[in-house]
C-alpha distance (Angstrom), angle and dihedral (degrees) to the residues before:
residue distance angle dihedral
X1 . . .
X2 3.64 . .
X3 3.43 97.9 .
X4 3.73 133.0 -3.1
X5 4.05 97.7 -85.8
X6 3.27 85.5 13.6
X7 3.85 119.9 112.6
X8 4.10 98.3 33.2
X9 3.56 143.5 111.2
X10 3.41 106.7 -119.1
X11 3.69 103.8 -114.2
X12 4.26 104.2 128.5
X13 3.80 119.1 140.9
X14 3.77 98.6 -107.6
X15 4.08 112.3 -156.7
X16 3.55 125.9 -70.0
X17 4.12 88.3 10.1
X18 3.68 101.9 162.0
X19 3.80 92.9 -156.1
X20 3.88 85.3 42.0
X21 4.47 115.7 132.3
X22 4.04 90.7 -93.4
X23 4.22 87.9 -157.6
X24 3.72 132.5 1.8
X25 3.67 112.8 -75.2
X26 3.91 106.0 -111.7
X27 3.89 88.8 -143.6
X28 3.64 120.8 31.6
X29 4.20 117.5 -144.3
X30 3.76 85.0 -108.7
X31 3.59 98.1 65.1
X32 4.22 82.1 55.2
X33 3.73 93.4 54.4
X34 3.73 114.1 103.8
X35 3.48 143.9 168.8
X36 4.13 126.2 55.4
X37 3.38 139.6 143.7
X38 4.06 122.2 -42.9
X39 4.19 107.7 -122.7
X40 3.43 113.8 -140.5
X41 3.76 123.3 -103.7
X42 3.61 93.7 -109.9
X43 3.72 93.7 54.2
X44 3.27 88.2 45.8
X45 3.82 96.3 57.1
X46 4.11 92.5 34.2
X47 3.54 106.2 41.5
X48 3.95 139.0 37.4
X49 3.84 123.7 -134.5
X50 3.85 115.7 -100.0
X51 3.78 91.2 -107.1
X52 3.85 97.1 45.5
X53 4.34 90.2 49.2
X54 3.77 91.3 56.0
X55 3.52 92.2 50.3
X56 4.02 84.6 43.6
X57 3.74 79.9 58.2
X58 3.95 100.4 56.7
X59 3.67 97.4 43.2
X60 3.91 90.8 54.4
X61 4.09 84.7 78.8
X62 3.91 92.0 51.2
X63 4.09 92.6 51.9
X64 3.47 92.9 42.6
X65 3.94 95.5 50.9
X66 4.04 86.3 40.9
X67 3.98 80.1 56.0
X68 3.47 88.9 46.1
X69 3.80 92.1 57.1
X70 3.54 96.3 40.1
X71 4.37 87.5 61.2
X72 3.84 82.8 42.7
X73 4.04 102.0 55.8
X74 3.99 87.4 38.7
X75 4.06 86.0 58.2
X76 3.76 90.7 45.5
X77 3.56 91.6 43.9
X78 3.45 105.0 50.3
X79 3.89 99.2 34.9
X80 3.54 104.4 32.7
X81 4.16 111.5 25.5
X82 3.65 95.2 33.6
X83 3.71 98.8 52.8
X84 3.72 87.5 50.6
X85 4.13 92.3 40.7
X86 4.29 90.9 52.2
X87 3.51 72.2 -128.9
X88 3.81 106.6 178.8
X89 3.16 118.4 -178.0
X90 4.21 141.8 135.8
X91 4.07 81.8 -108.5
X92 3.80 89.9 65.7
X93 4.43 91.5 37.2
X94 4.05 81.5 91.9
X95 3.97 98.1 55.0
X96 2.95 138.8 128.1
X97 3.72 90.3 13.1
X98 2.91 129.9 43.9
X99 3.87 93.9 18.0
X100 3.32 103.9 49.5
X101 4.24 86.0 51.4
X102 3.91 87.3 44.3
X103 3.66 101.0 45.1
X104 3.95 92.5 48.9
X105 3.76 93.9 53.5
X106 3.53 85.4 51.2
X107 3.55 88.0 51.8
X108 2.89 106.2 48.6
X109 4.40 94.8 43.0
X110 4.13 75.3 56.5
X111 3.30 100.0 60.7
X112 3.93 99.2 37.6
X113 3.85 90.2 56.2
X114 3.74 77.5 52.0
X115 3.54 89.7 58.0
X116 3.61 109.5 41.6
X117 4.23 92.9 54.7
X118 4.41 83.9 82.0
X119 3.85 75.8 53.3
X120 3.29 106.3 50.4
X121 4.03 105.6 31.0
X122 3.56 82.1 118.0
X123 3.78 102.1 58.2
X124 3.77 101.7 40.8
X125 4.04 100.8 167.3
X126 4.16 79.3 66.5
X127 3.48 98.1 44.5
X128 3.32 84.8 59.6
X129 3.99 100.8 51.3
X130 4.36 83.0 47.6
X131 3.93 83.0 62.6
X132 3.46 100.1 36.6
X133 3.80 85.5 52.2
X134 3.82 89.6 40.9
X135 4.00 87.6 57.9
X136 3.69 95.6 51.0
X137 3.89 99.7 45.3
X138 4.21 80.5 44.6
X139 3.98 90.6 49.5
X140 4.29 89.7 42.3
X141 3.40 86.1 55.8
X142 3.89 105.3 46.5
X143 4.03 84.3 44.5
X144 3.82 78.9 52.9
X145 3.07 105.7 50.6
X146 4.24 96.6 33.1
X147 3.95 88.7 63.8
X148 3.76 104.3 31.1
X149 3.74 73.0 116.6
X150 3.75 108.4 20.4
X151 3.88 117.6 -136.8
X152 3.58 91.0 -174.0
X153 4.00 111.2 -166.4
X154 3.45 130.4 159.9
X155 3.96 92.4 -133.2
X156 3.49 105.2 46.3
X157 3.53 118.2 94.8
X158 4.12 123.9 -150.8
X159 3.38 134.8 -113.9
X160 3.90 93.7 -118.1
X161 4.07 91.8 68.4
X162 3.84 86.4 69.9
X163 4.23 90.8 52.5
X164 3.46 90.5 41.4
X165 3.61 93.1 53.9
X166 3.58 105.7 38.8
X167 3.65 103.2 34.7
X168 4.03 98.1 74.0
X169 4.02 84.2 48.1
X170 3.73 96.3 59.5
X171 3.90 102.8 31.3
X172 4.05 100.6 38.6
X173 4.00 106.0 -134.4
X174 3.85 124.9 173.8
X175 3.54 113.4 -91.2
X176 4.13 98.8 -119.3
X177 3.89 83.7 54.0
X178 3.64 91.4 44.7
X179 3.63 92.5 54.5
X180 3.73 91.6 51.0
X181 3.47 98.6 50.1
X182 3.77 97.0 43.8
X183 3.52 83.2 55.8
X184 3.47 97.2 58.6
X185 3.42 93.7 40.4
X186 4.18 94.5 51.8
X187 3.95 83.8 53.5
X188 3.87 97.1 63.8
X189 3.84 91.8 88.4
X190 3.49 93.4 52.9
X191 3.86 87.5 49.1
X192 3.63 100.1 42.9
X193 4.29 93.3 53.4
X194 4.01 88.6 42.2
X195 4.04 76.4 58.5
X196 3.90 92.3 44.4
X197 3.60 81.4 48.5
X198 4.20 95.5 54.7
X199 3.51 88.4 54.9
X200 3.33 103.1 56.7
X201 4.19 102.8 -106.3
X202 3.71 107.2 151.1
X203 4.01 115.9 -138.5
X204 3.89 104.8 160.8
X205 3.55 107.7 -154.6
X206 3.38 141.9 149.3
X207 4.04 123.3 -113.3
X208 4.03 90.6 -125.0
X209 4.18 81.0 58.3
X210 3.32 84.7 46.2
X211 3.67 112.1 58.6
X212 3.65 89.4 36.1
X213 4.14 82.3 57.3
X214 3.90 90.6 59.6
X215 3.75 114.6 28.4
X216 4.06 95.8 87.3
X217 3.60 85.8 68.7
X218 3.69 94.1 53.6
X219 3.98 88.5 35.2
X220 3.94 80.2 56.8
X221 4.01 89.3 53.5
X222 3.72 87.8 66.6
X223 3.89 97.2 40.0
X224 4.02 90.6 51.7
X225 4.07 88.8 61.3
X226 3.34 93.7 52.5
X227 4.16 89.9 78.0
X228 4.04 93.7 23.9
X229 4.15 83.8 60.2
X230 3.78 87.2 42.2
X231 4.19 99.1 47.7
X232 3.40 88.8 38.7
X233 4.19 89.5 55.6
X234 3.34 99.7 42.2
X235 3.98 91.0 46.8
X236 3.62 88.2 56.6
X237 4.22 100.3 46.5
X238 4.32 74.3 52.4
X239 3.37 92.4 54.4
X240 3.90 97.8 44.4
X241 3.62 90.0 50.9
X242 3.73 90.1 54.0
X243 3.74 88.2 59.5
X244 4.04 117.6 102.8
X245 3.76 114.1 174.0
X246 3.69 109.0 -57.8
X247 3.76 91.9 -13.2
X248 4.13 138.6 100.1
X249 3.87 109.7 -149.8
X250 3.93 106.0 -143.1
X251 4.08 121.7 176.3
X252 3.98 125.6 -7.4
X253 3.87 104.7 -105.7
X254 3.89 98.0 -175.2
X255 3.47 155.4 -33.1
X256 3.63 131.3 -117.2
X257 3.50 142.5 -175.1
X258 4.12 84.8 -98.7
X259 3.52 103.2 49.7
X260 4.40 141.3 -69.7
X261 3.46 120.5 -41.5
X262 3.89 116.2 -153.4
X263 4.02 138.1 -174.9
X264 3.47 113.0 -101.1
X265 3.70 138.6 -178.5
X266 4.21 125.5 -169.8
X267 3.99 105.3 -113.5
X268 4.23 82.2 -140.7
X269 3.53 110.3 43.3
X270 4.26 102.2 17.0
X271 3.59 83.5 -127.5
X272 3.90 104.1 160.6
X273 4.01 117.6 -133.3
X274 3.33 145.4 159.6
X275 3.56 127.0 -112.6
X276 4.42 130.9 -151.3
X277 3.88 116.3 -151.7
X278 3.32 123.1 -171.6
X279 3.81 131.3 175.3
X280 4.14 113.3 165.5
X281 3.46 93.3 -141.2
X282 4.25 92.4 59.9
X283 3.83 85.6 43.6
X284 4.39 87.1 57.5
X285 3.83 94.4 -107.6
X286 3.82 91.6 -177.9
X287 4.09 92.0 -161.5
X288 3.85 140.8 -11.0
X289 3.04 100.6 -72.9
X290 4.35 101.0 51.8
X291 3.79 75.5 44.6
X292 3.80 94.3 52.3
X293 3.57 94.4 44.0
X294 3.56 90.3 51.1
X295 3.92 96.7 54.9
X296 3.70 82.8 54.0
X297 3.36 96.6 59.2
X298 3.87 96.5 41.0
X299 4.19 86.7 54.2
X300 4.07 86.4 41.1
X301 3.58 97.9 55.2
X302 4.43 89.5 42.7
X303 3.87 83.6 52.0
X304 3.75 105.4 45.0
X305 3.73 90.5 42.1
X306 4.28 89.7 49.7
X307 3.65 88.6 63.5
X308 3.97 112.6 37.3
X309 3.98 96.1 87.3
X310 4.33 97.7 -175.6
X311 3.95 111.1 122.9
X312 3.28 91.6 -130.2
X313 4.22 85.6 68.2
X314 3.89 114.5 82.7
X315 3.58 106.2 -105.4
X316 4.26 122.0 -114.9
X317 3.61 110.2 -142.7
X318 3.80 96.4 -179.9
X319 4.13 144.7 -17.4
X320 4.02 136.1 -164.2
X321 3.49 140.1 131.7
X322 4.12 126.9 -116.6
X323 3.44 123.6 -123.9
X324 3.99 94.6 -104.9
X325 3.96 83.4 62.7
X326 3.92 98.9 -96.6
X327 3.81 111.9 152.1
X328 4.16 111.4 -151.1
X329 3.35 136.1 171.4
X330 3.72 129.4 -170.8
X331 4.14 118.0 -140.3
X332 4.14 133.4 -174.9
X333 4.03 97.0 -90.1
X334 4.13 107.1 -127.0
X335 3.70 125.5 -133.9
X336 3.99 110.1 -144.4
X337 3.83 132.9 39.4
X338 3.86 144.9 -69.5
X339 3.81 115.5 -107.1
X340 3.93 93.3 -110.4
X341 3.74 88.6 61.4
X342 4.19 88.3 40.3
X343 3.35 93.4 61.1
X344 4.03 96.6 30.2
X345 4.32 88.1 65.7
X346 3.86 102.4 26.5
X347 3.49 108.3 24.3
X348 3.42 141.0 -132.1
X349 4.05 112.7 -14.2
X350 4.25 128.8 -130.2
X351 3.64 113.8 -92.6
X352 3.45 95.7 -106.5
X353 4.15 91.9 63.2
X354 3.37 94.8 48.9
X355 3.87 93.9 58.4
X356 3.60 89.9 49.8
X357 3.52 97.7 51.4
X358 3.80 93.0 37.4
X359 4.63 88.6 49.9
X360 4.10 86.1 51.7
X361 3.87 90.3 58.4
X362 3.64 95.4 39.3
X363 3.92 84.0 61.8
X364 3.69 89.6 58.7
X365 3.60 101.4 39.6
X366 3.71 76.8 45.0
X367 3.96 99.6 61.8
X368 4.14 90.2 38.3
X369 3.94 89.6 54.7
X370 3.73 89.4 47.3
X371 3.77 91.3 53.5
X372 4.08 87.5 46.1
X373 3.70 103.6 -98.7
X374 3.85 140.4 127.2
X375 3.07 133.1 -151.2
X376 3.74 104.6 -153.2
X377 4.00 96.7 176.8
X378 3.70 101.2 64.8
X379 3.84 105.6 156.0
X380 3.78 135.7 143.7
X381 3.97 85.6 -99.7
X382 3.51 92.4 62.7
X383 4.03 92.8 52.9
X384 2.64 114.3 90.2
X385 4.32 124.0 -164.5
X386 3.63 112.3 -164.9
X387 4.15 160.4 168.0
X388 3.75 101.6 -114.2
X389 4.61 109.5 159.4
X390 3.84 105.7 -36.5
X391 3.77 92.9 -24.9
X392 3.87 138.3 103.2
X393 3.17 139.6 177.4
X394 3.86 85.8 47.2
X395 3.71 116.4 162.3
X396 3.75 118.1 -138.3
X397 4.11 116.7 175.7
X398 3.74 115.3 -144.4
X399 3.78 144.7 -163.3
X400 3.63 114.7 38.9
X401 3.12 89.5 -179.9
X402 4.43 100.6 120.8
X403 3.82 84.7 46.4
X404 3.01 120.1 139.4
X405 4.18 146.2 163.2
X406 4.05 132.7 -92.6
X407 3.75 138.6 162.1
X408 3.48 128.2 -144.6
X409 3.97 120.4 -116.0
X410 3.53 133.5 64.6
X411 3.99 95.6 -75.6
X412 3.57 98.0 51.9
X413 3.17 117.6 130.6
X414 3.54 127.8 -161.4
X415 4.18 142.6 -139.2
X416 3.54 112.7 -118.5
X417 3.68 103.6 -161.9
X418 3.95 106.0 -172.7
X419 3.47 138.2 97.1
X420 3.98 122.1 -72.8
X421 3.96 104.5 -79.2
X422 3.91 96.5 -4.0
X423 4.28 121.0 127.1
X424 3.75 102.2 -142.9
X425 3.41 125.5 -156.4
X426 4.11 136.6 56.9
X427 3.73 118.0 -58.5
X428 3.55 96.0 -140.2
X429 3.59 99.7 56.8
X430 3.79 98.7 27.9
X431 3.81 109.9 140.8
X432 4.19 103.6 -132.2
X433 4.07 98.1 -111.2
X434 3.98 85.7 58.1
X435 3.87 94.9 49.6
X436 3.74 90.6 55.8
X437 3.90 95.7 41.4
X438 3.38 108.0 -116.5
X439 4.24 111.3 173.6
X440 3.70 91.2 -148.5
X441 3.79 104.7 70.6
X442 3.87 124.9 153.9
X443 3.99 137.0 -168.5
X444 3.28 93.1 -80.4
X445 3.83 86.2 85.4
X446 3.50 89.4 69.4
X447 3.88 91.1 51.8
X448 4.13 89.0 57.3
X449 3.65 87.4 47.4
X450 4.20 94.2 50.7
X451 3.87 82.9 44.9
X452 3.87 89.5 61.4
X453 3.71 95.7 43.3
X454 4.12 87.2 43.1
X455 4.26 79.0 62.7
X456 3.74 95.8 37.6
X457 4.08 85.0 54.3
X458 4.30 91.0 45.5
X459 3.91 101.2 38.5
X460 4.06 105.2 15.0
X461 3.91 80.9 -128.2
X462 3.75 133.3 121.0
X463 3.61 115.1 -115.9
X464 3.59 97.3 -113.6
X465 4.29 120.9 7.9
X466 3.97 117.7 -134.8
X467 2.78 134.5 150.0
X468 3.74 117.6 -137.5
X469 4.15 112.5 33.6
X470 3.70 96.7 -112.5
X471 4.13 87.1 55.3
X472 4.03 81.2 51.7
X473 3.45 96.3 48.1
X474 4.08 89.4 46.4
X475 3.79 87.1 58.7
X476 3.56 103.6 45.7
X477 4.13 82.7 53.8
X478 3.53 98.4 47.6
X479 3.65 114.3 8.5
X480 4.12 123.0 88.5
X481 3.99 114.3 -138.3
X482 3.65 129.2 -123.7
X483 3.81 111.5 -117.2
X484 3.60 118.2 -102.6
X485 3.20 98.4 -117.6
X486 4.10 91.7 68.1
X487 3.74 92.0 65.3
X488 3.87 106.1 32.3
X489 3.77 124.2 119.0
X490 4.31 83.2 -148.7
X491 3.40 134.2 51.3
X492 4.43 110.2 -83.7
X493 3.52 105.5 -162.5
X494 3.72 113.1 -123.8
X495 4.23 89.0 -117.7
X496 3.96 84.2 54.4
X497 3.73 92.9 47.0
X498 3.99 85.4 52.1
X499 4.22 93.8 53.3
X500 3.48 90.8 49.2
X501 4.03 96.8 54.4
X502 3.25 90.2 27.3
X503 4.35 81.1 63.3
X504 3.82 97.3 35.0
X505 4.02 81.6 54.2
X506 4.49 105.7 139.6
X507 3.51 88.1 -139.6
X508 3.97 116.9 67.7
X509 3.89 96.0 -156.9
X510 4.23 79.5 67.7
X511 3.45 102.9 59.2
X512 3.55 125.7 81.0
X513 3.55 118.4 -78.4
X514 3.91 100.2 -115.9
X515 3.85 145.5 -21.5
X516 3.23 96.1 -88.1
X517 3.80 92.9 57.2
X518 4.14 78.9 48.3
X519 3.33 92.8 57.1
X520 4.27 102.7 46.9
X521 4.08 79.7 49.1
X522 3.80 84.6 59.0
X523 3.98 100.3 53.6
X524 3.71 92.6 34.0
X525 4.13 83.8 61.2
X526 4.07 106.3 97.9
X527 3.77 108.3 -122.2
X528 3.83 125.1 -163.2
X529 4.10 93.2 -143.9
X530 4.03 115.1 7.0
X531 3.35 115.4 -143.3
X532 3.11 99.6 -99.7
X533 4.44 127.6 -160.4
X534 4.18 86.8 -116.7
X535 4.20 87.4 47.6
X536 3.96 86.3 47.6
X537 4.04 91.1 48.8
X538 3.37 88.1 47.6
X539 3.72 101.6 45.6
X540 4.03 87.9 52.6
X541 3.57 89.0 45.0
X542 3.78 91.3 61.6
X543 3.76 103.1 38.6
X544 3.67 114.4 15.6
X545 4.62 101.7 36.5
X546 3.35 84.8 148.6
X547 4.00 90.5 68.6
X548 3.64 99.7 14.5
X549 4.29 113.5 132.8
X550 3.80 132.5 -100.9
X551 4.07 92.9 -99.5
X552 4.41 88.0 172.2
X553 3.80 126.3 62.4
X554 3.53 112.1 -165.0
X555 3.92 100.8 -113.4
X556 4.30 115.8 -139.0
X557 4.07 91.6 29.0
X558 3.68 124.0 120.0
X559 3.67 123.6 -114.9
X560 3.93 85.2 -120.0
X561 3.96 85.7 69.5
X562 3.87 109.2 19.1
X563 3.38 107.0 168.6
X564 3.96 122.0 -168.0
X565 3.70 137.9 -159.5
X566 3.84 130.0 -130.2
């Protein structure tokens, strides 16, 4: 991510959400998702999936501080305890020198490798060669050290079967690999009493005593790619089922009331995305119907967004449904933060932000009303204020998921896409006709909602406070609000003040007529300092670098090479 809440799609379960995931889903739609493309054997003895290398990555600090240890106790051990023990033994012949010497390198080869994996998160394949390296240096110099004095007997069994072992079950390597390095590894013994050997330490044995001496390391080779063949299979069925169409699913983001919204990235053009599950049962459809009604809104929210074409909309790359019944799909992935979170870490913002913020998604509510749809879950969650080109401070609106259909006129009748007996919508910015039910609902419950995140924006206060949702829902039907202006840190201009009453009005026939009207109200309103594109810049400059624009184009470059400045 760019920035913590950075990088997401806006769907989080904001309090009180009626529609809101009531527990964690025991089995997310991805673990449903079948069906990709077959690797081919020799990738899958050569190379690891994506997923399974960057967990490779963050297990090459726990075996290189369980190295670490390993050089530590044998120090302690043989300098310390033994001493104390009159230990006297052919494991102690070796100390103080060389083992001291030996076990320090080691040491000190642990902890480096330790070291250099904050280095190298970037560059996993060579994080992975350091530790592979790390291991065999470690294993030379056990072997070493083990048969500085060879004990040779044909029922003892090294030290080196227990790396070679457990090593490719903590840090996940491909099986071909493991097999060579195992190999390598298992021949250290051999190596270490040919050494014994050069300098002139007698062992007399026989070869029978010999081979018997060595073979559980190579018997070891074979037992350690049992579980890299196993890791390596399993972390490819993941990473099948983590393939949609032409896209890779990476990290959960979120979860909304709708469904699970993952990272994604297209395997063609690396073009990032985000991607909505939804399966009813992980959503605790508690029969076929909730379930039914569920799939609706899932396909309802896919459709509306496909057609409603204003920038200010979040953008739907693609849509379909797997063959295990798992609806998905895949939308432009934003860099910046809702407006709940806004507000949450920098507090309330000046007047003259607010209306700008609030006129962008009046042109997308706008567009949707136009075509005949509502909204109904307008919230500061669901704003969404971000870098999109050379802009900031753009507004996208997301989650269309309680859409749903009207008609104007007397006789229109309306869609009401929810569960049997079930109030949809957020509590806290729940215009009053939808907190007492009423079927025949117009756009003008998305106006009461923008009024209530036009006062979340100015005073970083809800509307009304409650605290149980039925109390909230009470007040928004009977209660009158306080103008902005009475709890704002900034001035409110008294016009402002007026819009947002004038939108948090109980009676529907009082509020203006549409966004758009909303939205000429907003730039008629006389602001001290606009907020201007240079005060935006600025603003992200200061708080959010991470996800603050390319201000400076490189002048004299070609377009082939156009190279810009943060």
């Amino acid at each position: 991510m760019a920035h913590s809440g950075a990088l997401r799609c806006g769907y989080r379960s904001s309090s009180w959400g009626i529609d809101a995931v009531p527990h964690r889903p025991t089995k997310s739609p991805l673990d449903m998702i079948a069906k990709a493309r077959t690797p081919s054997t020799r990738s899958r003895w050569h190379s690891l999936p994506p997923d399974l290398l960057q967990q490779s990555c963050k297990r090459v600090a726990i075996m290189s501080l369980i190295f670490a240890s390993l050089w530590a106790i044998a120090l302690v051990m043989n300098n310390l305890v033994a001493p104390l023990l009159g230990h006297n033994h052919n494991m102690t012949m070796p100390w103080p020198y060389p083992g001291n010497f030996i076990s320090w390198i080691g040491l000190a080869i642990s902890l480096t490798t330790f070291f250099l994996v904050g280095q190298l998160k970037g560059k996993p394949e060579i994080l992975l060669n350091v530790s592979h390296v790390n291991m065999i240096v470690g294993a030379g110099l056990v072997a070493l050290l083990m048969n500085w004095f060879p004990a040779i007997d044909a029922w003892r069994i090294s030290w080196l079967c227990l790396i070679i072992v457990v090593y490719p079950s903590i840090v996940p390597t491909p099986p071909l690999k493991t097999l060579a390095i195992s190999t390598i590894v298992a021949s250290m013994d051999p190596l270490a009493v040919w050494i014994a050997h050069l300098r002139g330490v007698s062992f007399g044995t026989d070869p029978f005593t010999m081979i018997w001496y060595f073979l559980p390391n190579y018997i070891s080779v074979g037992l350690a790619m049992i579980p890299s063949t196993m890791i390596s299979g399993l972390g490819r069925q993941v990473n099948k089922a983590r393939e949609l169409g032409s896209y890779q699913l990476g990290e959960l983001l979120g979860r909304g009331g709708m469904g699970e919204v993952y990272h994604a990235r297209h395997r063609m053009l690396a073009r990032p995305a985000a991607i909505k599950l939804i399966r009813p049962e992980t959503l605790g459809a508690a029969n076929s119907e909730a379930a039914r009604v569920m799939i609706q809104r899932f396909r309802r929210e896919a459709q509306a967004a496909a057609v409603l074409r204003s920038p200010h909309t979040i953008n739907l790359y693609d849509f379909g449904v797997t063959d295990d019944g798992v609806f998905y799909y895949v939308m432009e992935l934003l860099e910046g933060l809702d407006l709940e979170s806004l507000v949450e870490r920098f507090g309330p913002v000046p007047a003259s932000r607010a209306s700008f913020l609030l006129r962008h998604a009046c042109h997308s509510l706008g567009e949707a009303h136009a075509r005949g749809l509502i909204h109904r879950d307008i919230k500061p969650s669901n704003i969404f204020t971000c870098r999109l080109g050379l802009s900031v401070d753009f507004v996208k609106v997301l989650d269309f998921g309680l859409v749903k259909h009207y008609a104007e006129g007397a006789q229109a009748q309306t869609v009401l896409l929810t569960q049997p007996d079930v109030t949809t919508g957020t509590p806290a910015y729940m215009a009053p006709e939808m907190a007492l039910g009423e079927r025949t609902i117009d756009r003008r419950v998305d106006i009461y909602a923008l009024g209530c995140v036009g006062y979340w924006l100015l005073t970083g206060r809800l509307v009304f406070e409650a605290d149980t949702p039925v109390k909230m829902m009470l007040q928004h039907i009977q209660s009158m609000p306080a103008p902005p202006s009475r709890y704002a840190e900034q001035e409110v201009p008294p016009e402002l003040d007026r819009i947002i009453l004038q939108c948090l009005a109980k009676n529907p026939d009082e509020r203006p007529t549409d966004t758009m009207k909303v939205a000429e109200m907003l730039a008629a309103v006389p602001l001290r300092d606009a907020w201007t594109k240079d005060r935006a810049e600025q603003w992200w400059e200061a708080h959010l670098p991470a996800t603050a624009p390319f201000t400076e184009v490189r002048e004299k470059t070609p377009v082939e090479v156009l190279q810009v400045v943060q």
